[in-house]
C-alpha positions as CSV (number, residue, x, y, z in Angstrom):
1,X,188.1,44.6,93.5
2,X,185.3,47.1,94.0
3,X,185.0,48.1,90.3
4,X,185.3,44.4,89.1
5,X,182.2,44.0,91.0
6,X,180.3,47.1,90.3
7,X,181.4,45.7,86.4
8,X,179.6,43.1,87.3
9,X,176.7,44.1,88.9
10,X,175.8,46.6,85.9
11,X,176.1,43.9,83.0
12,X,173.5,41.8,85.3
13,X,171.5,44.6,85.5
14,X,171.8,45.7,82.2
15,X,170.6,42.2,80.9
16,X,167.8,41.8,83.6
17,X,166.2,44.8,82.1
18,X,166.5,44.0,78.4
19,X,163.1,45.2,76.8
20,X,161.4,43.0,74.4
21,X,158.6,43.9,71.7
22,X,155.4,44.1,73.1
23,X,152.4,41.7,71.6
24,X,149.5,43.0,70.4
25,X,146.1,40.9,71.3
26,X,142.9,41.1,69.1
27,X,139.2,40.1,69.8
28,X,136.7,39.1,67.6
29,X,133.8,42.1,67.8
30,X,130.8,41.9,65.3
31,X,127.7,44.4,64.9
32,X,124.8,43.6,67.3
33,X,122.3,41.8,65.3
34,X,118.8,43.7,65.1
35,X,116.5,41.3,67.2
36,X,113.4,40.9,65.1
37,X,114.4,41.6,61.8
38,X,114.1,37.8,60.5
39,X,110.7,36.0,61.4
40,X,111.0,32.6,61.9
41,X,109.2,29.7,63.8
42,X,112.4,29.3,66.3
43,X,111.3,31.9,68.7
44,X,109.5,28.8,70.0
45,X,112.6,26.7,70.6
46,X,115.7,26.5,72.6
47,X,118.9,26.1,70.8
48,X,122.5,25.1,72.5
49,X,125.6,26.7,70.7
50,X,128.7,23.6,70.8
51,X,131.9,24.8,70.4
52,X,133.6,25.0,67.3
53,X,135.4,22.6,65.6
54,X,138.8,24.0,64.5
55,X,141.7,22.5,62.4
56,X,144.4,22.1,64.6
57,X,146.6,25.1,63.6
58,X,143.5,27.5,64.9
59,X,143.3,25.8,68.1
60,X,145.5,28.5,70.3
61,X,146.1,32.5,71.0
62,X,148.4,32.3,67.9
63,X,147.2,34.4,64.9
64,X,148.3,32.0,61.7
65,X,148.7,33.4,58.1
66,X,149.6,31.5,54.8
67,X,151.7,33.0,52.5
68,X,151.5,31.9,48.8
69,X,149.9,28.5,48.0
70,X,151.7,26.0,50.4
71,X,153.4,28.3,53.3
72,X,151.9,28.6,56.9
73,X,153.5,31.1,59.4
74,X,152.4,33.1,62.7
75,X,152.6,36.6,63.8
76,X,155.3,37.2,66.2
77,X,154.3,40.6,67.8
78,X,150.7,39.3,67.4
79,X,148.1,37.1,68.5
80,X,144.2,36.4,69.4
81,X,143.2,37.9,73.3
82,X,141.4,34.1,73.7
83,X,141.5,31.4,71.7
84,X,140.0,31.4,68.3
85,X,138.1,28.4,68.6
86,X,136.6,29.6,71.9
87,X,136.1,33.2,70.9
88,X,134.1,32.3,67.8
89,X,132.1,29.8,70.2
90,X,131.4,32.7,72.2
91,X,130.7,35.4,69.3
92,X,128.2,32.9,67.7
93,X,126.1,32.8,70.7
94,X,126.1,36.2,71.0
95,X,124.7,37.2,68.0
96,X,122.1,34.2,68.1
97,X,121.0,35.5,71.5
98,X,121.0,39.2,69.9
99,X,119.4,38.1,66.7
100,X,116.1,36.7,68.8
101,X,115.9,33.9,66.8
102,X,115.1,31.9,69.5
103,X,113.5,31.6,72.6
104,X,116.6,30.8,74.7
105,X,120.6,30.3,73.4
106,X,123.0,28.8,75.4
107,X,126.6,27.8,74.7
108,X,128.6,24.3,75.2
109,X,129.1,25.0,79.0
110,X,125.8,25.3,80.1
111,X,123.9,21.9,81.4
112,X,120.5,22.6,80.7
113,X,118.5,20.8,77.5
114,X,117.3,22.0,74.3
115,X,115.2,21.3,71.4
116,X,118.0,21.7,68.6
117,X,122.2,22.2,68.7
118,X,124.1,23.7,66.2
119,X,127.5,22.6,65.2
120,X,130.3,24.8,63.7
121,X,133.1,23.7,61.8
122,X,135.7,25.9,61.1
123,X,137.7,25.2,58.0
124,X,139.4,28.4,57.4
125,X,139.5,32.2,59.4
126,X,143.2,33.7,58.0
127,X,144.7,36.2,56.3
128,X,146.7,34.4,53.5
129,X,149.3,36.9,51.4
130,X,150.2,37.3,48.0
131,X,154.4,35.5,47.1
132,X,155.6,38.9,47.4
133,X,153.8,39.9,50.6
134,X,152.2,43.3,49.1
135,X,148.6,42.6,49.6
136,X,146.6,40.1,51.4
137,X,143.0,38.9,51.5
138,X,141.5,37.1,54.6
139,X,139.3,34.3,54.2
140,X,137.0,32.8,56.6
141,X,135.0,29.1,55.8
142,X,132.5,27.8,58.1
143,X,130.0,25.4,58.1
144,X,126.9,25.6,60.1
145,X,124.8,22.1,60.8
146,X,121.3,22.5,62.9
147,X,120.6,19.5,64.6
148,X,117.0,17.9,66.3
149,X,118.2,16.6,69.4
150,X,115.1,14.7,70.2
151,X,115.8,13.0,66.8
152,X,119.7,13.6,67.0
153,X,119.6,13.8,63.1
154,X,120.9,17.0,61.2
155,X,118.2,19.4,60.1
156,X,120.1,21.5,57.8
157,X,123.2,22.1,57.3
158,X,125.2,25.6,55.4
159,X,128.7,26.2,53.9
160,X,129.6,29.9,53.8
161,X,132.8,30.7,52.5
162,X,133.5,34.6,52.1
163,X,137.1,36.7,51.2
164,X,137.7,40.0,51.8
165,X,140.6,42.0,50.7
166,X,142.7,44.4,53.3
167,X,143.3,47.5,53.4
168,X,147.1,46.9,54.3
169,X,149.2,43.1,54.4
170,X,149.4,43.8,58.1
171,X,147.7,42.0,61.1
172,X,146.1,45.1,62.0
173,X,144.1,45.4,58.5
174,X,143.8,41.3,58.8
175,X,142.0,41.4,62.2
176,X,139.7,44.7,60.9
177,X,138.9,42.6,57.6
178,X,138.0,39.2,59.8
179,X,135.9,40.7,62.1
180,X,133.9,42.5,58.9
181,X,133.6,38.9,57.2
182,X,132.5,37.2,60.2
183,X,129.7,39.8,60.7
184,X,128.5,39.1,57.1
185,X,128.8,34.9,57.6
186,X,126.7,35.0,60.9
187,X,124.3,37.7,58.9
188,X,123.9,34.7,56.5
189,X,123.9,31.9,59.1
190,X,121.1,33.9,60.9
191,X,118.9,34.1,57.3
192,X,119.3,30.3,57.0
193,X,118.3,29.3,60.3
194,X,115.3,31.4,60.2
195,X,114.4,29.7,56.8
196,X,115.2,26.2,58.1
197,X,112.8,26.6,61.6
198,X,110.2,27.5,59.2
């Protein structure tokens, strides 16, 4: 009786402390943007950051990938530390506020007013692979709209599409290559907002 229950005991054990893969978070991190390095005519305005608008797929901690033309998939050992939508919220702000563009940024949570908003859609930000999953290329589409909120009519508006190739087809490489073509869209959103204030 005794060693039909120790038997017992160990196989619950045993399965209690089954080990699983860990997963492996990524943020979004992009160079500091050198404040006064564009001149524009917004330094004398306040600008509120809303948060991004995301196809539904990019709307968790997931980190999506396409593979081929028509194939959609997820990492499994993988994912973003926040979600996308809110971390690229959050990234734009801070490169607005580090850019100096204007007088004062502040994101979707804050209550206070502001002469303009600007509105981010987010069509694509994924690493899509080749059919026969040796290479991959991330590719990241946004468009940018600046809007007069005493007006409430749309300024300007920018579509920046950029692809990078990585150095690997991992999600390691992906995440490296993501975070280099988001610094060089928000280099380019910062160049077109400084030409649209002036």
């Amino acid at each position: 009786m005794k060693i039909l229950v120790t038997t017992f005991l160990l196989l619950v054990f045993t399965a209690c402390s089954t080990t699983y893969p860990a997963v492996t978070q990524y943020r979004l991190t992009v160079q500091e943007a050198q404040k006064g390095a564009l001149q524009s005519n917004c330094k004398e305005h306040s600008l509120k950051v809303s948060q991004a608008f995301v196809k539904s797929s990019l709307v968790s901690k997931e980190m999506k990938y396409t593979l081929g033309a028509y194939q959609e998939g997820r990492f499994n050992r993988s994912e973003w530390a926040e979600d996308l939508n809110r971390a690229l919220s959050d990234t734009i702000v801070s490169s607005l506020e580090d850019s100096a563009l204007f007088q004062n940024v502040t994101s979707y949570k804050s209550l206070s007013g502001s002469d303009y908003t600007l509105e981010t859609r987010v069509s694509d930000f994924t690493q899509h692979f080749s059919d026969d999953q040796k290479s991959s290329v991330v590719k990241v589409d946004m468009t940018f709209t600046l809007i007069d909120n005493k007006t409430g009519m749309a300024v300007s508006s920018k579509h920046i599409v950029k692809e990078m190739p990585t150095k690997s087809p991992d999600a390691k490489s992906g995440v490296e290559a993501l975070n280099q073509v988001l610094n060089e869209v928000l280099h380019t959103m910062h160049i077109w907002i400084a030409g649209t204030c002036q």
